[in-house]
C-alpha positions as CSV (number, residue, x, y, z in Angstrom):
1,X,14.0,-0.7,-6.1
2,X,14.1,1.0,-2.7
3,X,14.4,0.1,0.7
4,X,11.9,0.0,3.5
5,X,13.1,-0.1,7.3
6,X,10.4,-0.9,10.0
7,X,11.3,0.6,13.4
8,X,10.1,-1.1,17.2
9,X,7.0,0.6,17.6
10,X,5.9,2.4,20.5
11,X,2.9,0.5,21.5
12,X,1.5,3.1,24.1
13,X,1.4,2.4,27.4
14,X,4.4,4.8,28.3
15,X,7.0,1.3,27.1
16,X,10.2,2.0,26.1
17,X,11.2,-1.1,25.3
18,X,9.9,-4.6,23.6
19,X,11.5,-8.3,23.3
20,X,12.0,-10.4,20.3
21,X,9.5,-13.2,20.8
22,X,9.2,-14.7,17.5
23,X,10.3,-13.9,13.9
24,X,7.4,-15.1,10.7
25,X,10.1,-14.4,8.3
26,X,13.5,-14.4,7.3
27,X,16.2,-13.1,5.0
28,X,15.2,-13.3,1.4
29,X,11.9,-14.2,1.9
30,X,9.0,-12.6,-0.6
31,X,6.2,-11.3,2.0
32,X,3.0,-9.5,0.9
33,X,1.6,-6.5,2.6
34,X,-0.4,-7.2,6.4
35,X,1.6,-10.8,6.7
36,X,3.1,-11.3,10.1
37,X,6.7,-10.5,10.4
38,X,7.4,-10.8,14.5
39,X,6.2,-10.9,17.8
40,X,7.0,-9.2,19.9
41,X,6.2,-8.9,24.1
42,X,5.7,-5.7,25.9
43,X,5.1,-6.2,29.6
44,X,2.3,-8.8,29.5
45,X,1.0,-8.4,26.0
46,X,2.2,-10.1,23.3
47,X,1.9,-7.8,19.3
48,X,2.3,-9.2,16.5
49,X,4.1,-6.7,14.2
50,X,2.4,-6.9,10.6
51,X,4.4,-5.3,7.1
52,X,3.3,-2.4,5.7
53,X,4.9,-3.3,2.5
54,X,5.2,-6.5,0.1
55,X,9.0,-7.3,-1.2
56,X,11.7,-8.8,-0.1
57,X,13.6,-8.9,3.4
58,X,17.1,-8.2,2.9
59,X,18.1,-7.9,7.0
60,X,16.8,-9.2,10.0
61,X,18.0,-7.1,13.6
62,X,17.4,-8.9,17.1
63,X,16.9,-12.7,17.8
64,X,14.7,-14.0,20.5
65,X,14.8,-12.9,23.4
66,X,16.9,-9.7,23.0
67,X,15.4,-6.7,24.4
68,X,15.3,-3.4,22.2
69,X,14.3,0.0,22.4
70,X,11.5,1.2,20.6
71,X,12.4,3.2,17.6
72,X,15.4,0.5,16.4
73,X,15.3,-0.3,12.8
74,X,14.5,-4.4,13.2
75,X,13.8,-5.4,9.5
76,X,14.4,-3.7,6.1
77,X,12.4,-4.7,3.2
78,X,13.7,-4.7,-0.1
79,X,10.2,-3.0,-2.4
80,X,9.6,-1.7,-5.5
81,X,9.6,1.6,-5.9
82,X,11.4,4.0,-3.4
83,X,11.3,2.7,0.0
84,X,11.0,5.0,2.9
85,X,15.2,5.3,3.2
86,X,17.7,5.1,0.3
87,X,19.8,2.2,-1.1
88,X,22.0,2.3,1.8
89,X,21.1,0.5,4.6
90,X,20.4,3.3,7.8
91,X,23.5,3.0,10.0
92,X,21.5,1.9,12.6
93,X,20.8,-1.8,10.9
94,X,23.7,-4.4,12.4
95,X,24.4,-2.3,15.0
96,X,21.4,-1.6,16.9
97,X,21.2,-0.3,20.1
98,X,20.1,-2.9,22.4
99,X,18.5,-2.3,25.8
100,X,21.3,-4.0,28.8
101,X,19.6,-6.9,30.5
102,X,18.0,-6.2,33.3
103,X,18.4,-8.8,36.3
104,X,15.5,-10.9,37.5
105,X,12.8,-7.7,38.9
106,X,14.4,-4.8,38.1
107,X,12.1,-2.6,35.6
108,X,12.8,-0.8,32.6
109,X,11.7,3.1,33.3
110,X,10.8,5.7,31.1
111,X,14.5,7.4,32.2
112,X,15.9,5.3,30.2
113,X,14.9,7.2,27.2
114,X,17.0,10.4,28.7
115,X,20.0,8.0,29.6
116,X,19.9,5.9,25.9
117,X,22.8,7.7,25.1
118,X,25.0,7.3,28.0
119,X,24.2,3.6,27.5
120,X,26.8,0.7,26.5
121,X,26.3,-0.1,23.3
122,X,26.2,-4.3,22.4
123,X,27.0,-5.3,18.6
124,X,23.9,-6.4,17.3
125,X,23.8,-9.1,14.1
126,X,22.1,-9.2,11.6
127,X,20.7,-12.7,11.8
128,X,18.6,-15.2,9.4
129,X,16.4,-16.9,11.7
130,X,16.0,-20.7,11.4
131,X,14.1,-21.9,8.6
132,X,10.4,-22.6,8.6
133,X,9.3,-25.8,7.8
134,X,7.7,-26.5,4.7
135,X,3.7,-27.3,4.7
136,X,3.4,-30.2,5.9
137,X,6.8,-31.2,6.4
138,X,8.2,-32.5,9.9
139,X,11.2,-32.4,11.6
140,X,12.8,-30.5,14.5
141,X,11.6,-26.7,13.5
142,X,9.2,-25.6,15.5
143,X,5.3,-25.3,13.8
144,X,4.3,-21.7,13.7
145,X,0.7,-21.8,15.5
146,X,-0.9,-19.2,17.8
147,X,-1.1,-20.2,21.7
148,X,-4.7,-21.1,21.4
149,X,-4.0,-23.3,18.4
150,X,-1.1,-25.0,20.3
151,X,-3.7,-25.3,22.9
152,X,-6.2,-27.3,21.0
153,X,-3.7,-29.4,19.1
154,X,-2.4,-30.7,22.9
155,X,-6.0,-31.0,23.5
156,X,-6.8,-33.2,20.2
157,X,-3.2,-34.9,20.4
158,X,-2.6,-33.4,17.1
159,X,1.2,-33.3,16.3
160,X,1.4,-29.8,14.7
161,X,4.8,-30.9,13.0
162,X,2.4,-32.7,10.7
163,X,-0.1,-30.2,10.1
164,X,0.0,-28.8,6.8
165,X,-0.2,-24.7,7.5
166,X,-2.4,-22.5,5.5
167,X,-0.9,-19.2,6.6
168,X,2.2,-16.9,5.9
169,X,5.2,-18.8,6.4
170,X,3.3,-22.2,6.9
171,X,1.1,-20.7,9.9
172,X,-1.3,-23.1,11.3
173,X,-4.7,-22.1,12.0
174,X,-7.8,-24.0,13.6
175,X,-9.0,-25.3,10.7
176,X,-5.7,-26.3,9.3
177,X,-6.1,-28.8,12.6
178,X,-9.7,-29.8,11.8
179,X,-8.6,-30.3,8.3
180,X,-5.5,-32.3,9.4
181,X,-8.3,-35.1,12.0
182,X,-10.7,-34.9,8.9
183,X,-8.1,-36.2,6.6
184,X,-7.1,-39.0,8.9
185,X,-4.1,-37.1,10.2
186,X,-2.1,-39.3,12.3
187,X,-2.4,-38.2,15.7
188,X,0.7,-38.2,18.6
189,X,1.7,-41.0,20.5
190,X,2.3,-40.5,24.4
191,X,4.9,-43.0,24.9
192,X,5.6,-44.0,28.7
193,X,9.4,-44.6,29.6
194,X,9.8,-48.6,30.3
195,X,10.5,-49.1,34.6
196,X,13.9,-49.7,35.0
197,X,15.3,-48.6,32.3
198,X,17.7,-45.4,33.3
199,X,16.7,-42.4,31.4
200,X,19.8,-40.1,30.2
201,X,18.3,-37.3,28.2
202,X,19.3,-33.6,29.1
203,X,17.6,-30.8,27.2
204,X,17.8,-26.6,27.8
205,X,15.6,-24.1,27.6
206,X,16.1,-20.3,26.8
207,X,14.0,-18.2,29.0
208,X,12.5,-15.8,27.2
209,X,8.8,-13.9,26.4
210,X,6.3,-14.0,29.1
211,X,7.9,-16.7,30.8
212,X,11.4,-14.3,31.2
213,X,8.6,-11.7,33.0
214,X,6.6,-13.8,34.7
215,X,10.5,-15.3,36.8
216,X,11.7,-11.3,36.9
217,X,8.1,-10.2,38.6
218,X,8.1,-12.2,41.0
219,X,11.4,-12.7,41.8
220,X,11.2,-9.0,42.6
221,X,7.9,-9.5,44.6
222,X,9.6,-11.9,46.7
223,X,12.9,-9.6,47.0
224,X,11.1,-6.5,48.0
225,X,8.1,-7.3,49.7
226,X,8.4,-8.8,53.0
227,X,5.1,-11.2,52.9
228,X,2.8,-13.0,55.9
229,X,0.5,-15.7,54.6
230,X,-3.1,-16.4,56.7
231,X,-4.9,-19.0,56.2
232,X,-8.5,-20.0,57.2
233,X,-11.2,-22.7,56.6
234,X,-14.3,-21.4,55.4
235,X,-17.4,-24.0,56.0
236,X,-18.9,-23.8,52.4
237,X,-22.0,-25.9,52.4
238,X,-24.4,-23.6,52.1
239,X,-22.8,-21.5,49.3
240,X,-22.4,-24.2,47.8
241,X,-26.7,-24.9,47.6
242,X,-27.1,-21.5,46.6
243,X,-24.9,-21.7,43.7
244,X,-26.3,-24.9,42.8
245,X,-29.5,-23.5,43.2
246,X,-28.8,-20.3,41.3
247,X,-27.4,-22.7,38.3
248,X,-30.4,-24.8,38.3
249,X,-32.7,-21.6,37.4
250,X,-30.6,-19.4,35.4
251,X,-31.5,-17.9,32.1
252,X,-30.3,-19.6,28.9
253,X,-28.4,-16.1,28.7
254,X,-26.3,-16.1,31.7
255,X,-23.3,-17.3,32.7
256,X,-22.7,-21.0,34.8
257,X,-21.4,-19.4,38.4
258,X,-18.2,-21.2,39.8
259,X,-16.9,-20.1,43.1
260,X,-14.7,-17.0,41.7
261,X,-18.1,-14.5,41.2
262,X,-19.2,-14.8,45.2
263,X,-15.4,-14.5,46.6
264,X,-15.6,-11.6,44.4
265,X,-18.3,-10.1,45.9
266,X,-17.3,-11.2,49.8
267,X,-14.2,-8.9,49.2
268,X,-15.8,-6.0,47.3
269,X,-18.2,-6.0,50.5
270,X,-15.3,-6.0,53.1
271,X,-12.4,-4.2,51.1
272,X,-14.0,-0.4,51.8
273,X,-12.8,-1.5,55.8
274,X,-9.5,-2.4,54.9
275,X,-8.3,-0.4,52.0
276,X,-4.9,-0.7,52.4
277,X,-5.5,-4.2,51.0
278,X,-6.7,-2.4,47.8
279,X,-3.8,-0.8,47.3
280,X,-0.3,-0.5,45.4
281,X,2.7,0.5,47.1
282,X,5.8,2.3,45.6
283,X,8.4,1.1,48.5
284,X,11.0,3.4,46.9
285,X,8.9,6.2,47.3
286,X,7.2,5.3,50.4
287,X,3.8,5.8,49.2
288,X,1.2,3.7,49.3
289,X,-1.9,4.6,47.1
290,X,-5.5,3.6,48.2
291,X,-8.0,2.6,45.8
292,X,-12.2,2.8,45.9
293,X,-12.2,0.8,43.2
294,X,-12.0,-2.4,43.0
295,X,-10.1,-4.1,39.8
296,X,-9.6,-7.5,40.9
297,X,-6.9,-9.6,39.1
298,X,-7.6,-13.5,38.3
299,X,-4.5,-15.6,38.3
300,X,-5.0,-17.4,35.2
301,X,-2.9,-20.6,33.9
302,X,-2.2,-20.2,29.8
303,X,-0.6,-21.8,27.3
304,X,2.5,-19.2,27.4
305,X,2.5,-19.2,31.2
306,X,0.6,-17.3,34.4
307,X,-1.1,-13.7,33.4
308,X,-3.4,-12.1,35.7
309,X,-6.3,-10.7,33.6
310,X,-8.1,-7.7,35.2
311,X,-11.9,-7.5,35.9
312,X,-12.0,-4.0,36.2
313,X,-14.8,-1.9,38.4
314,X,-15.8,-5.2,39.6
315,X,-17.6,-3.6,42.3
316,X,-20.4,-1.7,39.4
317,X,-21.3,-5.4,38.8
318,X,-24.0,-7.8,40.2
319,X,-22.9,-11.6,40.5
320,X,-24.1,-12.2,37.2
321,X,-22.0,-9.6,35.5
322,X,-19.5,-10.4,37.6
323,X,-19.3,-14.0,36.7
324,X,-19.3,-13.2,32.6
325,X,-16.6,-10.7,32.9
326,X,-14.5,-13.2,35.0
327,X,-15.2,-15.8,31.8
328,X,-14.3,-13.7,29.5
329,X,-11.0,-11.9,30.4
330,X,-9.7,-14.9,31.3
331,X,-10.5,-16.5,28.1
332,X,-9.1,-14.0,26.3
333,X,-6.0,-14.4,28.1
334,X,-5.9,-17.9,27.6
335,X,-6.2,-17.3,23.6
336,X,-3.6,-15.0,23.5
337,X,-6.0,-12.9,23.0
338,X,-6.2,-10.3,26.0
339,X,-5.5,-6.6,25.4
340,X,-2.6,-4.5,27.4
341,X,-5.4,-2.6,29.0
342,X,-7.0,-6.0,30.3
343,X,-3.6,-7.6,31.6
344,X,-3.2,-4.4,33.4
345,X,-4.0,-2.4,36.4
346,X,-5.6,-5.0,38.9
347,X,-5.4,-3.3,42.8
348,X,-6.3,-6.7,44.6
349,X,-5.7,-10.4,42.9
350,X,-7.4,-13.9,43.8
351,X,-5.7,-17.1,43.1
352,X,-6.9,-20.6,42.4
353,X,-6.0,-23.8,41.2
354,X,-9.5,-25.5,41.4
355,X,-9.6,-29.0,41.9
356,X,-5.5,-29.4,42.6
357,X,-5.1,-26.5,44.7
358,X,-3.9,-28.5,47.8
359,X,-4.5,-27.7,51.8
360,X,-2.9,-24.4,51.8
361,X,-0.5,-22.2,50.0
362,X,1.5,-19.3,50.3
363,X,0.5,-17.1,47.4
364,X,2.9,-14.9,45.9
365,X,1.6,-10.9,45.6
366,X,1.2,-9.8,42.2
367,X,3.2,-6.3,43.1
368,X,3.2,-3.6,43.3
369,X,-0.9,-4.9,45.4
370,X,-0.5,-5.4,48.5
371,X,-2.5,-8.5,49.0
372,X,-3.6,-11.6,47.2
373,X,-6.3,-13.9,48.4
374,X,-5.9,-18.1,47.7
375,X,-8.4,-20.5,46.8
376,X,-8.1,-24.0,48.1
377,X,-9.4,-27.1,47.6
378,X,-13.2,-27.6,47.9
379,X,-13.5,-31.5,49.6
380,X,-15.7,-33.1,51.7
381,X,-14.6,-33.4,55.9
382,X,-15.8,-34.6,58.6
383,X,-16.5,-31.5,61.2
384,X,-17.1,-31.7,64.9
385,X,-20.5,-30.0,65.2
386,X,-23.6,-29.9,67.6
387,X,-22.1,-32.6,69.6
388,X,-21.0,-34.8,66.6
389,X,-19.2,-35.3,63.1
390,X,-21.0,-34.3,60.6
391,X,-20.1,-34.1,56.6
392,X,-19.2,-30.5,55.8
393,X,-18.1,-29.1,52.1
394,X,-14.8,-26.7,53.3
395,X,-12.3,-25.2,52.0
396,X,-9.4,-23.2,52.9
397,X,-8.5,-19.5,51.9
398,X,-4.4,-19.1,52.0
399,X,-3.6,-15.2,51.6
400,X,-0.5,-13.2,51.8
401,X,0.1,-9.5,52.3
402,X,2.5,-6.8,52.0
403,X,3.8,-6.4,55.7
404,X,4.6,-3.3,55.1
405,X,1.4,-2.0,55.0
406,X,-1.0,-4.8,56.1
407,X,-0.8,-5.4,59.9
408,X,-1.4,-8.9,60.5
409,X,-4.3,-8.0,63.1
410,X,-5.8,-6.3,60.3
411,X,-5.4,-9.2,57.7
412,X,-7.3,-11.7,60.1
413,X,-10.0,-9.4,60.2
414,X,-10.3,-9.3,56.6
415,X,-10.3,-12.5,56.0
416,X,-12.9,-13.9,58.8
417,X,-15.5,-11.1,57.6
418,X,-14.4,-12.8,54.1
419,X,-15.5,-15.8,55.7
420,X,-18.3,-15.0,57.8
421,X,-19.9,-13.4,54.1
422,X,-18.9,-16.7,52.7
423,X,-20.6,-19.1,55.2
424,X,-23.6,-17.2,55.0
425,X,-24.3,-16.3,51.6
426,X,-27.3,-14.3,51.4
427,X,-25.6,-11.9,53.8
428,X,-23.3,-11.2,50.3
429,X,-26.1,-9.3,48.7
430,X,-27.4,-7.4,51.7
């Protein structure tokens, strides 16, 4: 018998560092080559960390939420045969070296790989996470399930602590869930407190994952970059036609068009004017870089929290292309699915909460851009016009931008040629 240590990996991407999302397994548990043994959460991306090696875990390093440096021994596997270290543990297990936490925006940079050893060391256990529960079997534990199949079991009402997994460590997939509704599965109840009655239940929440990044980013935005907001109402009624017009005819092979693909192309049309609103700005280094490209970011709501897929060279696109790339980068963020390289590198983001996104709002930049652009509510209003009220379709754009860089004089224009594109549509591909 031998043992087998499995190290952080460097993931690319120049990261130094990961965070403990989610362990599969725990201490003493048989596993087989390729099962999952833990998540973990680099930047915006989520891995999951497979075994190279079927046996036995003997040691578990990091619980959720800790943040380590790549290269730390974080599981030893007890196999047969001679393991890839010898039959005494590596010094490093139990006391692993873990990264200090960082307050909420400060970043992680590659000097800390040429400090590591000047660093405070913190005593690391070796912990046993919290059993799994058995197939099938309810109680408190929390289901193992991927995002998307947490998503469509809130969508079915399908209490996953009753779904039976099929996976490693009783991981439940999609079709465990259609197995589950096929099988007359009972389905959750949404009970609604009785008026009246005073409610006393207190519950916490550790911060961690995506949701620990998403409060440290923009945190920092807000910190660092002193922001204006603009906002203007954009008449939208003939937009509107065309892209009901343009969904009436389209192919069987392209995409429906929402609003997102024709903003799109409004700023890609305006942005060569203003390129400092394409932009990133280091404020520690005073420079601010200017991009022709245009990789625009899509504020996207998922099951594990905001991410801000990237459709990238959106400017090489026509509205068609445009409108499928939008579809699918944000689905695959949705699913949990999205790559580093597609969660990354955005120069310019737009915003939009659809149906519920109010009268106005004061958008938070996605740093280190310099300006994001918000989508409003689309409603009906009555509009003073030729000498009377008339029914209009409007909607309001609510933008902020970096200060710093963005004069406001500037911003205004941006916005109204934005708008002016907008409120005459066919101008957009012109």
């Amino acid at each position: 018998m031998g043992l087998h240590s499995i190290k952080l990996p460097d993931v690319g991407e120049g990261v130094v560092e990961a965070e403990i999302v989610q362990w599969h397994v725990k201490v003493g548990q048989k596993i087989n080559e390729d099962d999952n043994l833990v998540d973990i959460m680099t930047d915006k991306a989520t891995v999951e960390i497979p075994s190279p090696v079927s046996g036995i875990v003997k040691t578990i390093t990091g619980e959720p939420g800790d943040v380590l440096a790549v290269g730390t021994v974080i599981i030893t596997i007890e196999t047969e045969g001679g393991g890839n270290t010898g039959e005494e543990a590596p010094p490093i297990l139990g006391q692993a070296q873990s990264l200090p936490r960082t307050g909420p925006g400060d970043e992680v940079v590659a000097k800390v790989v040429d400090e590591a050893e000047t660093l405070p060391t913190k005593e690391q256990k070796t912990i046993q996470p919290h059993p799994e529960p058995a197939q099938g079997q309810g109680g408190n534990a929390k289901p193992l399930a991927s995002p998307a199949v947490r998503k469509s079991a809130l969508e079915q009402d399908v209490d996953l602590a009753s779904v039976p997994g099929s996976g490693p460590a009783g991981r439940i997939s999609h079709q465990d869930i259609g197995d589950f509704i096929a099988s007359g599965g009972r389905l959750t109840t949404k009970t609604i407190p009785a008026s009246g009655v005073k409610r006393t239940g207190v519950s916490t929440q550790k911060i961690i994952g995506l949701r620990r990044k998403i409060a440290q980013n923009l945190a920092n935005s807000k910190r660092t970059i002193p922001h204006f907001a603009y906002v203007e109402e954009v008449d939208m009624e003939a937009l509107e036609a065309l892209r009901q017009h343009l969904n009436a005819t389209r192919n069987e092979d392209q995409p429906k068009l929402t609003l997102l693909p024709f903003l799109s192309m409004a700023l890609i049309k305006v942005l060569p004017e203003f390129p400092l609103a394409n932009a990133h700005f280091d404020g520690e280094e005073g420079v601010v870089t200017k991009y022709d490209a245009v990789h625009i970011g899509i504020a996207t709501a998922t099951p594990n929290g905001l991410m801000v897929p990237v459709v990238k060279h959106a400017e090489s696109m026509d509205i068609w292309a445009l409108a499928s790339e939008i579809a699918r980068v944000c689905t695959a963020a949705r699913d949990g699915k999205g790559t580093t390289a597609e969660l990354t590198g955005s120069t310019i983001t737009i915003t939009s909460l659809g149906a519920l996104g109010g009268i106005a709002s004061t958008p938070v930049i996605n740093a280190p851009e310099t300006a994001i652009i918000g989508v409003n509510k689309l409603q009906t209003r009555a509009v003073w016009q030729d000498g009377a009220f008339m029914p209009r379709k409007m909607m309001n754009l609510s933008s902020s931008f970096d200060h710093r860089i963005v004069d406001g004089y500037d911003a205004a224009r941006l916005i109204s040629q934005v708008k002016a594109l907008l409120e005459n549509p066919a101008t957009i591909f012109m």
